[in-house]
PyMOL commands that place a pseudoatom at each C-alpha (Angstrom):
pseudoatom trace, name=CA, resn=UNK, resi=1, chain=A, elem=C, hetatm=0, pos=[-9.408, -15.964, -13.466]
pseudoatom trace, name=CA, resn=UNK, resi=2, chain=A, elem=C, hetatm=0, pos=[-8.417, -12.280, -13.733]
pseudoatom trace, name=CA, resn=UNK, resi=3, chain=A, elem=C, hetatm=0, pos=[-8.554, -11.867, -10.230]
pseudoatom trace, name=CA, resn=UNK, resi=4, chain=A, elem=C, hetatm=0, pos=[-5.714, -14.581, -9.830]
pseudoatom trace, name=CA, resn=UNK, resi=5, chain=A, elem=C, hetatm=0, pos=[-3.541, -13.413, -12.340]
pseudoatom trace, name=CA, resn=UNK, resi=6, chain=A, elem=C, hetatm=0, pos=[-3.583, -10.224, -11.162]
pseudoatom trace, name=CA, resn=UNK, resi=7, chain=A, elem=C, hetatm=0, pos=[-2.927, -11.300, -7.658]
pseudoatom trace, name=CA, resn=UNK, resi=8, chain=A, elem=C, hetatm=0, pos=[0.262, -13.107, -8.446]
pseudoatom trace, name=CA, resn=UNK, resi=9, chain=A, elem=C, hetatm=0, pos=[1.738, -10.327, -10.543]
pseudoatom trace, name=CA, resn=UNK, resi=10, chain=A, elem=C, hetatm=0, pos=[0.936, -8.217, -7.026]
pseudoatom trace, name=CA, resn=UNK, resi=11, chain=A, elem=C, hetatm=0, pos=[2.872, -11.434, -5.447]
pseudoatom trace, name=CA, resn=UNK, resi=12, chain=A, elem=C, hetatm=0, pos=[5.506, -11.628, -8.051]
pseudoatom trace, name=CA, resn=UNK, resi=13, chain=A, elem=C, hetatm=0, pos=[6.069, -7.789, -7.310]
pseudoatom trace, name=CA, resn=UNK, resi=14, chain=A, elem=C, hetatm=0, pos=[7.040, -8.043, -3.924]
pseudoatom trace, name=CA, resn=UNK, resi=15, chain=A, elem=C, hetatm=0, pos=[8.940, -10.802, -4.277]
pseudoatom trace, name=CA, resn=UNK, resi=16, chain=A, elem=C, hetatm=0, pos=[11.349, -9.066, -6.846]
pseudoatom trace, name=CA, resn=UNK, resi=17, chain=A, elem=C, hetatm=0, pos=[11.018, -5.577, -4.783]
pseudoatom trace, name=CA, resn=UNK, resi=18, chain=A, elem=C, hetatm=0, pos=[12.165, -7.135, -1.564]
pseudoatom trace, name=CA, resn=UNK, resi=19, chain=A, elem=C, hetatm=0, pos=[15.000, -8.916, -2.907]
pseudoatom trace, name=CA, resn=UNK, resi=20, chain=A, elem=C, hetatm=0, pos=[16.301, -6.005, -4.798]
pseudoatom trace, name=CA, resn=UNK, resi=21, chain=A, elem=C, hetatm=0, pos=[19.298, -4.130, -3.633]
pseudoatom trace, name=CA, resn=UNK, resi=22, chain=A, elem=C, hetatm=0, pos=[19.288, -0.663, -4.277]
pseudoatom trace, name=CA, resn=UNK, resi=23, chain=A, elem=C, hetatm=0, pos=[22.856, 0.968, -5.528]
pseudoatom trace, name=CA, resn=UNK, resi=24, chain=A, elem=C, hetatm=0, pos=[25.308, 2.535, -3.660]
pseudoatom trace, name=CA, resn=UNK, resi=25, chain=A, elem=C, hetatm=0, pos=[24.289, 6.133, -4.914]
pseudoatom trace, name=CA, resn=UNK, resi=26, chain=A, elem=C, hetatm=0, pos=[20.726, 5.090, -3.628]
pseudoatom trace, name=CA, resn=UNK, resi=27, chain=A, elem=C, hetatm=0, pos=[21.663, 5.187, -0.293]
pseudoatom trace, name=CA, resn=UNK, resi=28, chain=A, elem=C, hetatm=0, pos=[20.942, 8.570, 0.439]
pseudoatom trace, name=CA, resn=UNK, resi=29, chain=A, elem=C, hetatm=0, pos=[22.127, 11.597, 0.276]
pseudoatom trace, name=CA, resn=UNK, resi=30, chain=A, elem=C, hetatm=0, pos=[22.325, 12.443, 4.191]
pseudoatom trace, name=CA, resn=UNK, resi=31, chain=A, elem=C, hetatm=0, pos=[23.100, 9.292, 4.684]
pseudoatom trace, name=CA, resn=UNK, resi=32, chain=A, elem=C, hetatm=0, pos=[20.096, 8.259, 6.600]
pseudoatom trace, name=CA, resn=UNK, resi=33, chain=A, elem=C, hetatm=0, pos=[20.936, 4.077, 7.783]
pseudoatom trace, name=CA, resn=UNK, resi=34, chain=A, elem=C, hetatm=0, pos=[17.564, 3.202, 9.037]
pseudoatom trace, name=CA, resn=UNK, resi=35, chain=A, elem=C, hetatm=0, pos=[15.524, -0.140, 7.717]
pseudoatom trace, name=CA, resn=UNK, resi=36, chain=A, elem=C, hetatm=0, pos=[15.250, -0.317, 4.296]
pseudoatom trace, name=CA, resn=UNK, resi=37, chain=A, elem=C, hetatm=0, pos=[11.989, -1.955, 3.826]
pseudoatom trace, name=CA, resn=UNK, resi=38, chain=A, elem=C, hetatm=0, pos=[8.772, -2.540, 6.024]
pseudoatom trace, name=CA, resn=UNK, resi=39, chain=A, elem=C, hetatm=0, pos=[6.475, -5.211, 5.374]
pseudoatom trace, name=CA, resn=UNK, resi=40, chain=A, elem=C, hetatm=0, pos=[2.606, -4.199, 7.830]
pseudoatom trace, name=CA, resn=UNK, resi=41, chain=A, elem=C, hetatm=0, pos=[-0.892, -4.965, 8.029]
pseudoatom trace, name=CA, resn=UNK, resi=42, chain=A, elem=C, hetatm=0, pos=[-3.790, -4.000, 9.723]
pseudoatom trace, name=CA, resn=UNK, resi=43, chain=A, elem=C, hetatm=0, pos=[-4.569, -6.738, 12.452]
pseudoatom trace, name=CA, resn=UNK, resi=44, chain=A, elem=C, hetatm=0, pos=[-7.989, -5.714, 13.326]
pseudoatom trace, name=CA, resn=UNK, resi=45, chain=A, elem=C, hetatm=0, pos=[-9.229, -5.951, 10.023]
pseudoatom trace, name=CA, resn=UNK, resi=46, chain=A, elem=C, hetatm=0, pos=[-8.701, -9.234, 10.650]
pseudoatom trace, name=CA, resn=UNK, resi=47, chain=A, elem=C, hetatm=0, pos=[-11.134, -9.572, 13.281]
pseudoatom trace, name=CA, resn=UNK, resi=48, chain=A, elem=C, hetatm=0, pos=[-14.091, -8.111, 10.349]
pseudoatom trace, name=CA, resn=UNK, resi=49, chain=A, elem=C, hetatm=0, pos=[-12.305, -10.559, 7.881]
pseudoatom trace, name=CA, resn=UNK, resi=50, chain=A, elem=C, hetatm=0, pos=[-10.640, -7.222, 6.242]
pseudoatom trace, name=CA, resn=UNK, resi=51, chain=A, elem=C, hetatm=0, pos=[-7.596, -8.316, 5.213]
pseudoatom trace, name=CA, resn=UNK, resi=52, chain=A, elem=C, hetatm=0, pos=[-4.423, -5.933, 3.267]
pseudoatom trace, name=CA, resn=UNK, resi=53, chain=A, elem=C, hetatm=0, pos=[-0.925, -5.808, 3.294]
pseudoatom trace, name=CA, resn=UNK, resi=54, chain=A, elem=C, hetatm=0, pos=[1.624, -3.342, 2.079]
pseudoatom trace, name=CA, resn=UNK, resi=55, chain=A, elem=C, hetatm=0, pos=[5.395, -3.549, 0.930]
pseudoatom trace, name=CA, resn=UNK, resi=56, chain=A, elem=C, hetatm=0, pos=[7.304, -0.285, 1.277]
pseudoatom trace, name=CA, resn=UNK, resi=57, chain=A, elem=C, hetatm=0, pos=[11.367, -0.402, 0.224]
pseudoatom trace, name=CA, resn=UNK, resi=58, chain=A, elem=C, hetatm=0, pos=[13.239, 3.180, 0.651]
pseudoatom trace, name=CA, resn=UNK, resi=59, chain=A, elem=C, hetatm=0, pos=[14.667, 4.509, -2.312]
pseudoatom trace, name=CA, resn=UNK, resi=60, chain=A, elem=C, hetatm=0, pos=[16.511, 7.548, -0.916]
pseudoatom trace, name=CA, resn=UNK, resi=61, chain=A, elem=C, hetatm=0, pos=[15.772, 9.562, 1.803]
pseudoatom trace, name=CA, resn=UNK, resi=62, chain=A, elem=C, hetatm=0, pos=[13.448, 11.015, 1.044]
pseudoatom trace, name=CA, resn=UNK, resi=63, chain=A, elem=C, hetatm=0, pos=[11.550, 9.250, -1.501]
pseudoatom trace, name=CA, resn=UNK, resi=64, chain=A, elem=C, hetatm=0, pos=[10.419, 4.942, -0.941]
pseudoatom trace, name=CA, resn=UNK, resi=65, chain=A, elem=C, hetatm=0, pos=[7.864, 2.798, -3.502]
pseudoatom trace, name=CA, resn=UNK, resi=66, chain=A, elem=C, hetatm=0, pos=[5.590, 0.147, -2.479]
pseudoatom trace, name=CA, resn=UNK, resi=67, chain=A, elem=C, hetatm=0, pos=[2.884, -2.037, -3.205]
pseudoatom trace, name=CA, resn=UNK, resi=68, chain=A, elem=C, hetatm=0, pos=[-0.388, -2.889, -1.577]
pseudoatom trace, name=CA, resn=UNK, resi=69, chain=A, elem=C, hetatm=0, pos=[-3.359, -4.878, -1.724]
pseudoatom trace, name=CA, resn=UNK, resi=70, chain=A, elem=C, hetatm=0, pos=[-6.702, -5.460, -0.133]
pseudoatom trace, name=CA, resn=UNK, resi=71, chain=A, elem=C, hetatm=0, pos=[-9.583, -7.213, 0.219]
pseudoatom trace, name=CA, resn=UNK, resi=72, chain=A, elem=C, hetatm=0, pos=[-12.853, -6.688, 1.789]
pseudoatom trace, name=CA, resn=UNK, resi=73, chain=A, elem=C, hetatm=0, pos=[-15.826, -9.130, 2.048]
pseudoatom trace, name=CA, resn=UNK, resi=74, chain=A, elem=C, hetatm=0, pos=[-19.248, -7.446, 0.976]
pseudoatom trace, name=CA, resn=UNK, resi=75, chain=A, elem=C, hetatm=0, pos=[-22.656, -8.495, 2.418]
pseudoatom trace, name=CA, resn=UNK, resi=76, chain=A, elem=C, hetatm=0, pos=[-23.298, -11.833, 3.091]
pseudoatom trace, name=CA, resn=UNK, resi=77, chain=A, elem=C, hetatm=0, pos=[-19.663, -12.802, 1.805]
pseudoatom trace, name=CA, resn=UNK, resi=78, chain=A, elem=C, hetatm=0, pos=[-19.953, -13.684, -0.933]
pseudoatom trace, name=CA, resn=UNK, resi=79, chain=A, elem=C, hetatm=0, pos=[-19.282, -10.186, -2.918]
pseudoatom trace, name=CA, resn=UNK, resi=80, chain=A, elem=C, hetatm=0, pos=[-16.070, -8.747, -2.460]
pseudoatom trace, name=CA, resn=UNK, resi=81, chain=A, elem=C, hetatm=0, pos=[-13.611, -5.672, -3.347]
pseudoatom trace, name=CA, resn=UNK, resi=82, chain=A, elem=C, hetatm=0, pos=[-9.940, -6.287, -3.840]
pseudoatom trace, name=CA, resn=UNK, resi=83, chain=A, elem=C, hetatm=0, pos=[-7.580, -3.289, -4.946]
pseudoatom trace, name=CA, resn=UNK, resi=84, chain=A, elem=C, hetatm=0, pos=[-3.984, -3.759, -5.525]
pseudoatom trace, name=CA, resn=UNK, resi=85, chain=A, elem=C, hetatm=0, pos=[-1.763, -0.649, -5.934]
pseudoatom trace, name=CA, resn=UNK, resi=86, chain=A, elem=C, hetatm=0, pos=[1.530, 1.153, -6.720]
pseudoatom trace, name=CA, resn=UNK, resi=87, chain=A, elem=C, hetatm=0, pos=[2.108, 3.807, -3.900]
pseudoatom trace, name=CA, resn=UNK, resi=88, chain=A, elem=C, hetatm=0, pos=[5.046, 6.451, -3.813]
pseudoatom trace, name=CA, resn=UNK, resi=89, chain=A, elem=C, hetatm=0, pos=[5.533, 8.264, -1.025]
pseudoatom trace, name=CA, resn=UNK, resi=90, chain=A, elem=C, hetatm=0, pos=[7.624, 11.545, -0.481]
pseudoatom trace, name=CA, resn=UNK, resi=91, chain=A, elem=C, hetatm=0, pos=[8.994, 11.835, 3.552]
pseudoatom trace, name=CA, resn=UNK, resi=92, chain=A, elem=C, hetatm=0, pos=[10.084, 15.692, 3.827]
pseudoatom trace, name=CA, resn=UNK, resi=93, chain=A, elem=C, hetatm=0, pos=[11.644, 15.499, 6.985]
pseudoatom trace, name=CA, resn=UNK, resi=94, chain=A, elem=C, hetatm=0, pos=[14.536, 13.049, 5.044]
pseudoatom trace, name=CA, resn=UNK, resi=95, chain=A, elem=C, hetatm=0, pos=[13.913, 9.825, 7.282]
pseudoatom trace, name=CA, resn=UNK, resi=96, chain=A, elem=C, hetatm=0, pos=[12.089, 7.786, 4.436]
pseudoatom trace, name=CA, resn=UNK, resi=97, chain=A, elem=C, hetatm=0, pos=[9.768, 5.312, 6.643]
pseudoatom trace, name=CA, resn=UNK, resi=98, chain=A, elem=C, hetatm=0, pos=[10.077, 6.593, 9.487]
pseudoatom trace, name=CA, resn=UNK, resi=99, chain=A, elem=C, hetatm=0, pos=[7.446, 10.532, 9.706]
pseudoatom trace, name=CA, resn=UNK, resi=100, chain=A, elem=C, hetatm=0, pos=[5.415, 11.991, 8.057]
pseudoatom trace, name=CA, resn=UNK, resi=101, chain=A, elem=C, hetatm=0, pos=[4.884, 11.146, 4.478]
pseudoatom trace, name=CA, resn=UNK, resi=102, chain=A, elem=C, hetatm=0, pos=[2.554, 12.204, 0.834]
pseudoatom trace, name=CA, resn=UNK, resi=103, chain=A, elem=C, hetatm=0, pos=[2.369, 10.643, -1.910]
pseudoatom trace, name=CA, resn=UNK, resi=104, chain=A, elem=C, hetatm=0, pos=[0.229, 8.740, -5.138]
pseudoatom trace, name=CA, resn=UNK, resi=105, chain=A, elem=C, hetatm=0, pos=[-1.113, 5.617, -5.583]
pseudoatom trace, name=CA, resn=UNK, resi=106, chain=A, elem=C, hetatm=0, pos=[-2.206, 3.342, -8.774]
pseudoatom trace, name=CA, resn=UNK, resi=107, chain=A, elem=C, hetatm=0, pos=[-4.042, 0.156, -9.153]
pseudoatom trace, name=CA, resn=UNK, resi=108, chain=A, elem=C, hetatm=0, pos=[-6.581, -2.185, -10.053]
pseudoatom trace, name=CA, resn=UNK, resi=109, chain=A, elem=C, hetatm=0, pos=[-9.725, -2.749, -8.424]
pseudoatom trace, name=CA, resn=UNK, resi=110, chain=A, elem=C, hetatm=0, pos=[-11.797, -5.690, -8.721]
pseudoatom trace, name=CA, resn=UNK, resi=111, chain=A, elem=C, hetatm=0, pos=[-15.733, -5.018, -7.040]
pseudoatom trace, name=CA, resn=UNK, resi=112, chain=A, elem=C, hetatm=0, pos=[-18.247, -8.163, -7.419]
pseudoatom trace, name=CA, resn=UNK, resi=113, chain=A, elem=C, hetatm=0, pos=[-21.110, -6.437, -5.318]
pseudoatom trace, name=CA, resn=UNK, resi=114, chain=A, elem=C, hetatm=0, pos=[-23.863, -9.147, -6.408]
pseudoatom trace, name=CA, resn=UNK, resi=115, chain=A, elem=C, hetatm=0, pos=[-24.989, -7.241, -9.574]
pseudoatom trace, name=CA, resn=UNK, resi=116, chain=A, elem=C, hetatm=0, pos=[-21.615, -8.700, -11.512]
pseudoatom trace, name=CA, resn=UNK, resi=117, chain=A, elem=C, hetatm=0, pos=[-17.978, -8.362, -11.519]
pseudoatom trace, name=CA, resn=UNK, resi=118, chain=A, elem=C, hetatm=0, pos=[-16.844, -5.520, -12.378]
pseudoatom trace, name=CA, resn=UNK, resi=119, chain=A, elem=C, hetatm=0, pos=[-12.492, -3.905, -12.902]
pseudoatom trace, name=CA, resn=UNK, resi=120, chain=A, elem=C, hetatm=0, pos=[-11.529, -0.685, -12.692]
pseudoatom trace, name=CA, resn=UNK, resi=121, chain=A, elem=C, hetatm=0, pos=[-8.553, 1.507, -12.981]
pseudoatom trace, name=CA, resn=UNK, resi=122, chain=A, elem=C, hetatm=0, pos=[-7.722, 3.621, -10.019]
pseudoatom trace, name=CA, resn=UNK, resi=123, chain=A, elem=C, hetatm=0, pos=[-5.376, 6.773, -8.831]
pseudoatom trace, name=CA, resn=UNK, resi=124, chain=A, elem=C, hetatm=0, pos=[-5.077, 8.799, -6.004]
pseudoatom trace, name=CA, resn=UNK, resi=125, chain=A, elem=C, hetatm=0, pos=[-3.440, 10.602, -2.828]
pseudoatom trace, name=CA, resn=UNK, resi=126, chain=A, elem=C, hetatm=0, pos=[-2.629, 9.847, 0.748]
pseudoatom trace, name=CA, resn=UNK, resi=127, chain=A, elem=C, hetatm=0, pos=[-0.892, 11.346, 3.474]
pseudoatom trace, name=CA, resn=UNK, resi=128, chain=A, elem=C, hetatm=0, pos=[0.155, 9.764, 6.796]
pseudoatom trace, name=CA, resn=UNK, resi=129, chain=A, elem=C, hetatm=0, pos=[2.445, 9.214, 9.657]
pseudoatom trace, name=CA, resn=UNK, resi=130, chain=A, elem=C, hetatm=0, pos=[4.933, 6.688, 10.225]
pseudoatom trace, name=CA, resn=UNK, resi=131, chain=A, elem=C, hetatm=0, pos=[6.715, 5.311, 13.783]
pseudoatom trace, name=CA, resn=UNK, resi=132, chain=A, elem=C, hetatm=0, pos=[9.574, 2.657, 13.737]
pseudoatom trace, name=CA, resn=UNK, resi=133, chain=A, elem=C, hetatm=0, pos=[9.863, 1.866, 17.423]
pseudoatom trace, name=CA, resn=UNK, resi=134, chain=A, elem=C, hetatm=0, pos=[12.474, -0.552, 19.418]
pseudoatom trace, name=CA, resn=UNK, resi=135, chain=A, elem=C, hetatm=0, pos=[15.468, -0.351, 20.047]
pseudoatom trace, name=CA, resn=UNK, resi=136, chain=A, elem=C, hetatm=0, pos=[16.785, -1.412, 16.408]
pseudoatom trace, name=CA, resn=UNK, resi=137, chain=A, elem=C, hetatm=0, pos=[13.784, 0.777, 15.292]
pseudoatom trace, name=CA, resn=UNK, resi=138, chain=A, elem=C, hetatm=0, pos=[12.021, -2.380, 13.534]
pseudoatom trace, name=CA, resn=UNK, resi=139, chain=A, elem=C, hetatm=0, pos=[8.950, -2.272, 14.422]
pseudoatom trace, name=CA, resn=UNK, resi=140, chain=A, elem=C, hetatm=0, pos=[6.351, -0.157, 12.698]
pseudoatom trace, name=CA, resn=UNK, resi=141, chain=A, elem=C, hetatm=0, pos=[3.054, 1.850, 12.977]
pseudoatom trace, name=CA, resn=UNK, resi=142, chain=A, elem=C, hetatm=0, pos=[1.493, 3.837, 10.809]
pseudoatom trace, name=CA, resn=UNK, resi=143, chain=A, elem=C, hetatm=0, pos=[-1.932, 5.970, 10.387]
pseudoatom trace, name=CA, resn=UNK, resi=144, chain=A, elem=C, hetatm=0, pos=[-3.177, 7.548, 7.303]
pseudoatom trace, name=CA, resn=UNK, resi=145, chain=A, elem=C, hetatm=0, pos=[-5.763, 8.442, 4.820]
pseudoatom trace, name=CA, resn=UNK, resi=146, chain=A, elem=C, hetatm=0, pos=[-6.434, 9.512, 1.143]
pseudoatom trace, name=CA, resn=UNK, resi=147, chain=A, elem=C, hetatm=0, pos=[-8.920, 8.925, -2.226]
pseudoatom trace, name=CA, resn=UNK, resi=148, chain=A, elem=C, hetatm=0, pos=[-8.774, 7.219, -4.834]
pseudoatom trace, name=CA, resn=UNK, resi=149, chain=A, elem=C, hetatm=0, pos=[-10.698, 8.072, -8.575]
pseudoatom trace, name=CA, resn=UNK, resi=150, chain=A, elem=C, hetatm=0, pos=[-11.811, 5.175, -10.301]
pseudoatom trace, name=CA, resn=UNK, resi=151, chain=A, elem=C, hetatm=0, pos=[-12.313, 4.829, -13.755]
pseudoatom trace, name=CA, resn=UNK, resi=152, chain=A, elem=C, hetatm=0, pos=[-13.546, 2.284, -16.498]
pseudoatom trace, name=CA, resn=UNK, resi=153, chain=A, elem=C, hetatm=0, pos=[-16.499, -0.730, -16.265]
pseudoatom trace, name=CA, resn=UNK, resi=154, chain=A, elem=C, hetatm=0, pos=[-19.822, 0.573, -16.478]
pseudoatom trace, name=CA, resn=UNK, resi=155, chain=A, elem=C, hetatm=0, pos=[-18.677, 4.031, -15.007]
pseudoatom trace, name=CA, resn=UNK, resi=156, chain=A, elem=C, hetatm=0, pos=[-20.475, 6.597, -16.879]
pseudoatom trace, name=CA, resn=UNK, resi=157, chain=A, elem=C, hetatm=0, pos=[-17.325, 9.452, -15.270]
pseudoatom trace, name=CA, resn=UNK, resi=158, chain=A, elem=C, hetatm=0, pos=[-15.672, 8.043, -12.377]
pseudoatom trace, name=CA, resn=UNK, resi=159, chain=A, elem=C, hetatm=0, pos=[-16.205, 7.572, -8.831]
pseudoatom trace, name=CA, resn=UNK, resi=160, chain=A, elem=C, hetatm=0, pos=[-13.854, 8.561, -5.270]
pseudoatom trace, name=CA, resn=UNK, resi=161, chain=A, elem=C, hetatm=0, pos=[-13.324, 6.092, -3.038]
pseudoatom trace, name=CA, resn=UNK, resi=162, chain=A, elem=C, hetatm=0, pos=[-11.692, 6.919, 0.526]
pseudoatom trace, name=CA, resn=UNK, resi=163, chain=A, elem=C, hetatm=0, pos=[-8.370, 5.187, 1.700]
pseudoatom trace, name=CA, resn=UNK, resi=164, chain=A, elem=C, hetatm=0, pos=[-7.837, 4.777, 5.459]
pseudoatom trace, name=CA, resn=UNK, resi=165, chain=A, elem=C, hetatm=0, pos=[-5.449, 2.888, 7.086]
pseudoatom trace, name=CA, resn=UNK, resi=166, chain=A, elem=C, hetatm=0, pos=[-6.671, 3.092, 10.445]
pseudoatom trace, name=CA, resn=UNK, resi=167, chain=A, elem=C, hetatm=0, pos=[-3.821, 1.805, 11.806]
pseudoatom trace, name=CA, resn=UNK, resi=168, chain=A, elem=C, hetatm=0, pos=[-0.897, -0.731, 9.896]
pseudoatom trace, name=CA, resn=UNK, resi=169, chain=A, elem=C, hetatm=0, pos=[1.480, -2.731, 12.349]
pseudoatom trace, name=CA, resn=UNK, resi=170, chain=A, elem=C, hetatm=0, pos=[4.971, -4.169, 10.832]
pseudoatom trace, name=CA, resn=UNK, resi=171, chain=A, elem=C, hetatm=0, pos=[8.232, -4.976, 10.333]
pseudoatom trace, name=CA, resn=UNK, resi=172, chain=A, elem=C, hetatm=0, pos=[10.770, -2.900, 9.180]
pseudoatom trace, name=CA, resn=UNK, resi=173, chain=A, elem=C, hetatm=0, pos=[14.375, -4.663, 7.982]
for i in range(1, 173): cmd.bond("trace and resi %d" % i, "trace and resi %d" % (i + 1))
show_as sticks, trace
zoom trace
């Protein structure tokens, strides 16, 4: 049950974020007209049955918030890890979504490796690249990496987990 609650807030999340306008003064300061949003995934996971997807809306910029969520089959299938997260990313070179891009991430994740279900609190780092390609510059791809630090369940400290995104194909719009 916690695992589908929390999965529709992640749901109810995107749902508000995409249709969300952003205010005039939000546009951007250089004036930067690219997409606004980009909505990607990671089709070979699909092949492993690894499935995510992420939700990324420009703020400014420079500066765009997201969301993202996984989930990963364990062993025979039956065990799993799902994570859904916050992310904020920073893009220096003022072409938010589109670059090179740092930022934080924070989120839930829910691990059921066999020995019991078990929640924890994450937050982290990533950095990356982004490429909108096309000729309205709406398609996307996008490598990157980072670690998260989970905390809480039966975790005496914490433990670091990576974060790869080998490589994320979407839309931008």
């Amino acid at each position: 049950m916690k695992i589908r609650i929390g999965w529709s807030v992640v749901v109810a999340s995107l749902i508000l974020a995409g249709g969300a306008t952003g205010a005039r003064g939000q546009e951007g300061e250089g004036g930067y007209t690219g997409p606004k949003q980009v909505i990607s995934t990671n089709p070979f996971g699909v092949v492993f049955e690894w499935f995510n997807v992420e939700y990324e809306r420009r703020l400014s910029d420079t500066f765009s918030l997201g969301f993202a969520g996984s989930y990963v089959p364990l062993d025979s299938g039956d065990d799993h890890y799902i994570s859904g997260n916050v992310l904020a990313r920073y893009y220096p070179q003022g072409r938010a979504l589109s670059g090179f891009y740092f930022g934080g991430r924070t989120g839930i994740y829910d691990v059921d490796d066999g020995g019991g279900n078990e929640v924890f609190f994450g937050a982290g780092f990533e950095i990356g690249y982004t490429w909108l390609l096309g000729a309205n510059r709406n398609f996307q791809l996008s490598l990157g990496a980072g670690a998260s630090r989970l905390f809480g369940g039966t975790l005496d400290d914490s433990a670091a987990i990576p974060t790869v995104r080998l490589l994320n194909v979407g839309l931008a719009f």
